[in-house]
KEVOZA-791186 format. One record per residue (C-alpha): residue number from 0; x, y, z. Coordinates in pm, whole numbers. Layout:
N
ATOM | i | east | north | up
ATOM | NUM | X | Y | Z
...
***
This chain:
199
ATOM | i | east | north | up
ATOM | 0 | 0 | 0 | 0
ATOM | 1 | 289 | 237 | 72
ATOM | 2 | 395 | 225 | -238
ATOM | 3 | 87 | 306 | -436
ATOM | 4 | 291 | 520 | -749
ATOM | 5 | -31 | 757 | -630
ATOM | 6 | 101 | 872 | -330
ATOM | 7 | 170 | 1208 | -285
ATOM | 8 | 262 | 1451 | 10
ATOM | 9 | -90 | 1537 | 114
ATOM | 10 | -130 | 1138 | 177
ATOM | 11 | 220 | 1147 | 369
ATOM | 12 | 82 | 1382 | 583
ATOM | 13 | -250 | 1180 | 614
ATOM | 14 | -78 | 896 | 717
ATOM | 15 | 138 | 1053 | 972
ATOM | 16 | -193 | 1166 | 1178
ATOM | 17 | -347 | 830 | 1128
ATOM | 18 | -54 | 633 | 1242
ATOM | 19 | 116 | 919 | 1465
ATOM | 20 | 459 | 859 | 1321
ATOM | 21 | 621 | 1141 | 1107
ATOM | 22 | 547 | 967 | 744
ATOM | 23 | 648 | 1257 | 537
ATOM | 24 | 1004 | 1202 | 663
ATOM | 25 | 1025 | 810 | 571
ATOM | 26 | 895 | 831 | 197
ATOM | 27 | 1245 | 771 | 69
ATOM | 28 | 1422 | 485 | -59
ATOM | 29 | 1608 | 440 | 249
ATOM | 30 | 1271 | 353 | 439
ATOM | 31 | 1289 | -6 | 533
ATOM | 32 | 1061 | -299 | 682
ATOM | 33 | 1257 | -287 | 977
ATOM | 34 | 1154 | 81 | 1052
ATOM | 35 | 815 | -10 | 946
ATOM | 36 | 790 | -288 | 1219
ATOM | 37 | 991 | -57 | 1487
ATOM | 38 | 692 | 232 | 1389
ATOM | 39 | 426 | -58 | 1453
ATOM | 40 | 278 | -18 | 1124
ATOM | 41 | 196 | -330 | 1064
ATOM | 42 | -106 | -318 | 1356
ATOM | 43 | -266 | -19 | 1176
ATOM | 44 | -269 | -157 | 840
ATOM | 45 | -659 | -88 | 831
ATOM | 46 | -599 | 265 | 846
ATOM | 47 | -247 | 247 | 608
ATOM | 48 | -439 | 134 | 344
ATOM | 49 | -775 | 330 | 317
ATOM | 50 | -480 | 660 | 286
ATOM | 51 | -357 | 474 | 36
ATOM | 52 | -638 | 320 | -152
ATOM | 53 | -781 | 672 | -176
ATOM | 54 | -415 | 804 | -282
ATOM | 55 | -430 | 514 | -571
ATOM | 56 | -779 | 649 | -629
ATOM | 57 | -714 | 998 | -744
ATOM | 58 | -388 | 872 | -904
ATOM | 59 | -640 | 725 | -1163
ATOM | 60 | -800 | 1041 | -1204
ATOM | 61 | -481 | 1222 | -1254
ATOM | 62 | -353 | 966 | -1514
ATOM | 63 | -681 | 1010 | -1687
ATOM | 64 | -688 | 1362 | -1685
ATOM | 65 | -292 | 1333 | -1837
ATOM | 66 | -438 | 1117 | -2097
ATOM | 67 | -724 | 1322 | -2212
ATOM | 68 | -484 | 1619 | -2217
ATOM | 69 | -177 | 1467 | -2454
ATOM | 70 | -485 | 1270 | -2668
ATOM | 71 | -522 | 1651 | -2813
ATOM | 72 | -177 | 1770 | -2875
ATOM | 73 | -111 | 1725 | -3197
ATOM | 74 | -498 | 1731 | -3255
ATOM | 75 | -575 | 1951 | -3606
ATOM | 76 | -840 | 2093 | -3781
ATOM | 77 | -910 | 1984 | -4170
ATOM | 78 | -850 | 2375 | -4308
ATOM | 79 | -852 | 2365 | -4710
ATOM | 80 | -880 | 2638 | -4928
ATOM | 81 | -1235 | 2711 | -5079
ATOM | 82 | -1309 | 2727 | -5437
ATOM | 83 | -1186 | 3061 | -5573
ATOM | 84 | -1267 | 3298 | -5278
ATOM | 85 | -904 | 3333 | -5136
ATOM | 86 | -1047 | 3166 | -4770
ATOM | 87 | -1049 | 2872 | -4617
ATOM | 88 | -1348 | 2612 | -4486
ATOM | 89 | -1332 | 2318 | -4225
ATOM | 90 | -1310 | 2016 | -4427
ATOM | 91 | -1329 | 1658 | -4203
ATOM | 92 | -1453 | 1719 | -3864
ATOM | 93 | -1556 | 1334 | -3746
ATOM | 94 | -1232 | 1257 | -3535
ATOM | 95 | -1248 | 1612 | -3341
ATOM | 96 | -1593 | 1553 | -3282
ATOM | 97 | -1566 | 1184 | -3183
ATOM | 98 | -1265 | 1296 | -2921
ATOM | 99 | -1484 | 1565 | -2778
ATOM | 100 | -1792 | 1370 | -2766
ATOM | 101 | -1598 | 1121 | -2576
ATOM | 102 | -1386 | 1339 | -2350
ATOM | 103 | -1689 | 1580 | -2245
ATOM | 104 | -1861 | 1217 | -2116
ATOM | 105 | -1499 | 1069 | -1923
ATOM | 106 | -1445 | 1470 | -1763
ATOM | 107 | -1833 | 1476 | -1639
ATOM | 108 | -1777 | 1135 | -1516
ATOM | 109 | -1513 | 1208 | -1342
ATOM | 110 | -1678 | 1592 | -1196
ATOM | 111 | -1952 | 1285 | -993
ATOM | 112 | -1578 | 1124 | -844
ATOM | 113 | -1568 | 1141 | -465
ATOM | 114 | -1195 | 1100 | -532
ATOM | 115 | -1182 | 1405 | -762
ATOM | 116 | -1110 | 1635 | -456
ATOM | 117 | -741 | 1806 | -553
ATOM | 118 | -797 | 1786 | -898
ATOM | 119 | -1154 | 1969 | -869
ATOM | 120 | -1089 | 2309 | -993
ATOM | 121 | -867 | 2095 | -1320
ATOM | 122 | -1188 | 1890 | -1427
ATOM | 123 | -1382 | 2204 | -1399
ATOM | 124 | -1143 | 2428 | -1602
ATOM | 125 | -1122 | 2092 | -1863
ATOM | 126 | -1479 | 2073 | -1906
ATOM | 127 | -1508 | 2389 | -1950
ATOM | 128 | -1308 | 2415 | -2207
ATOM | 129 | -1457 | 2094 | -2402
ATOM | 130 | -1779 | 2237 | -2350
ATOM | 131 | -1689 | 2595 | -2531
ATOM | 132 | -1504 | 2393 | -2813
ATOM | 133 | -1843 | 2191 | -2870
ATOM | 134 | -2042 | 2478 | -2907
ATOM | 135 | -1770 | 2691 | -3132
ATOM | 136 | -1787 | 2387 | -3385
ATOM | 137 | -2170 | 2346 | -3369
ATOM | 138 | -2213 | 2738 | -3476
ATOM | 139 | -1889 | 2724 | -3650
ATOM | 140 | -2045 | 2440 | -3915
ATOM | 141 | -2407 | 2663 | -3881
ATOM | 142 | -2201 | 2995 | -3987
ATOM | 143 | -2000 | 2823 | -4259
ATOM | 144 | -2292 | 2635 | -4400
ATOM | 145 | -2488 | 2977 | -4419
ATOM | 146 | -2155 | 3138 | -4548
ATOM | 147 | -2089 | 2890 | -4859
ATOM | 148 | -2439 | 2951 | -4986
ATOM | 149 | -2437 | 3348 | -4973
ATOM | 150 | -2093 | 3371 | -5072
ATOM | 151 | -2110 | 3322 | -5423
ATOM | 152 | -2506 | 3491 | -5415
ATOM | 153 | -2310 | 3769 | -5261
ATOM | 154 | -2029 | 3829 | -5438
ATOM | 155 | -2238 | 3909 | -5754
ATOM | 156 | -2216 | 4303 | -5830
ATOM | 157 | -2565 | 4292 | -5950
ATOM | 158 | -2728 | 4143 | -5651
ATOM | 159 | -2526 | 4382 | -5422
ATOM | 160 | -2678 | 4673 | -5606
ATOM | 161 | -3045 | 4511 | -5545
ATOM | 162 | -2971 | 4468 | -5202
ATOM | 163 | -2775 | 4696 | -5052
ATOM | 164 | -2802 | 4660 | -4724
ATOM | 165 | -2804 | 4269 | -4721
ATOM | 166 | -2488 | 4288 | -4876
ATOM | 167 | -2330 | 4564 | -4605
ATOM | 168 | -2464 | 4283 | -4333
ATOM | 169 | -2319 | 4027 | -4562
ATOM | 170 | -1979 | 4164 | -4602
ATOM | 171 | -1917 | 4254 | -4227
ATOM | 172 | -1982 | 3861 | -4185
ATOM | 173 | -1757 | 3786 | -4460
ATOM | 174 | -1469 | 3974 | -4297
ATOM | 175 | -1503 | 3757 | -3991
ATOM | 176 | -1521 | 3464 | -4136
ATOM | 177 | -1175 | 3530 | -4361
ATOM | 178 | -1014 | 3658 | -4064
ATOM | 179 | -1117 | 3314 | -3822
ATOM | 180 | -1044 | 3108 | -4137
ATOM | 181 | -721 | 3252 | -4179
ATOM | 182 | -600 | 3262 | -3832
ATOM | 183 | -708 | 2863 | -3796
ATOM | 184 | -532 | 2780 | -4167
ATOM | 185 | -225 | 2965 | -3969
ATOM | 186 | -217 | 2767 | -3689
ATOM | 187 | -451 | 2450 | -3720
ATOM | 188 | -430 | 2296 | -3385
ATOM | 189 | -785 | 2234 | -3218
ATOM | 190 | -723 | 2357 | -2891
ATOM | 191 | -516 | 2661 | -2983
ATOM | 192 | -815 | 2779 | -3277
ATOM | 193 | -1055 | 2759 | -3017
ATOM | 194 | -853 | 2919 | -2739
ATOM | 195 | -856 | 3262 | -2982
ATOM | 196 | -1017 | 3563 | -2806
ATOM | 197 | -1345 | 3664 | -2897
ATOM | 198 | -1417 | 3404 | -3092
***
């Protein structure tokens, strides 16, 4: 139980009220049975191991959280150039949505964890995030959609002299767009795009 790879100084400290010894000095290699067995704590084994089964616990949730973390770095969106129009569109967008999909259901999970205690305010932030990157790619996809069909309605002189103000509103879109679509063809990674301010 002592050495559960999840134990960390908090549970040290734990231990040392449980058992009364000073644990946080004896977590080195140079702690040996002998010491153990001079500390007596092989009679409190009961309470030894609940600080540790708990430390193993949260380990889990750290290791999971570590996981869900790297599975994104190197994570990119499918940015191609569109038609003649000098922009960009999101191309594939299955294996960002799968990742998400799955990670938003492991991170609330995890938020219902009576283990999640020190890493609270990290599944929060995490979910948090996944949450606002779901809902930039739902209206991202609604935007774009909308933005493919008026874009070639649009950039007809004709119809811009019919509709003059429709094409004002459509143009001030159009910037935006070009400007997202050109900052994410810049720098592609998922978490990065969807970390840019205001957007």
């Amino acid at each position: 139980a002592l050495r559960n790879p999840g134990m960390r100084e908090r549970h040290w400290e734990e231990l040392s009220k449980v058992t009364g010894h000073d644990m946080v000095q004896v977590t080195g290699p140079e702690f040996t049975l002998t010491m153990l067995k001079a500390m007596n704590l092989d009679e409190q084994i009961e309470g030894v191991t609940k600080v540790c089964d708990v430390a193993g616990k949260e380990f889990a949730i750290e290791q999971a959280m570590d996981k869900m973390e790297g599975e994104w770095k190197g994570v990119e969106l499918d940015i191609q150039a569109y038609r003649e129009t000098g922009t960009y569109v999101l191309k594939g967008f299955d294996v960002v949505q799968q990742l998400l999909d799955d990670h938003i259901v492991m991170t609330q999970s995890m938020s219902f964890s009576p283990f999640k205690g020190p890493f609270a305010q990290r599944i929060e932030e995490w979910e948090r995030m996944l949450t606002l990157m779901s809902e930039i790619f739902e209206e991202w996809i609604k935007c774009q959609r909308q933005w493919m069909y008026l874009e070639p309605i649009f950039s007809s002189d004709d119809i811009m002299r019919q509709l003059p103000t429709e094409g004002k509103r459509f143009q001030g879109v159009d910037r935006t767009v070009r400007k997202m679509m050109s900052t994410a063809n810049h720098d592609p990674d998922a978490i990065t795009f969807c970390k840019t301010p205001k957007l």
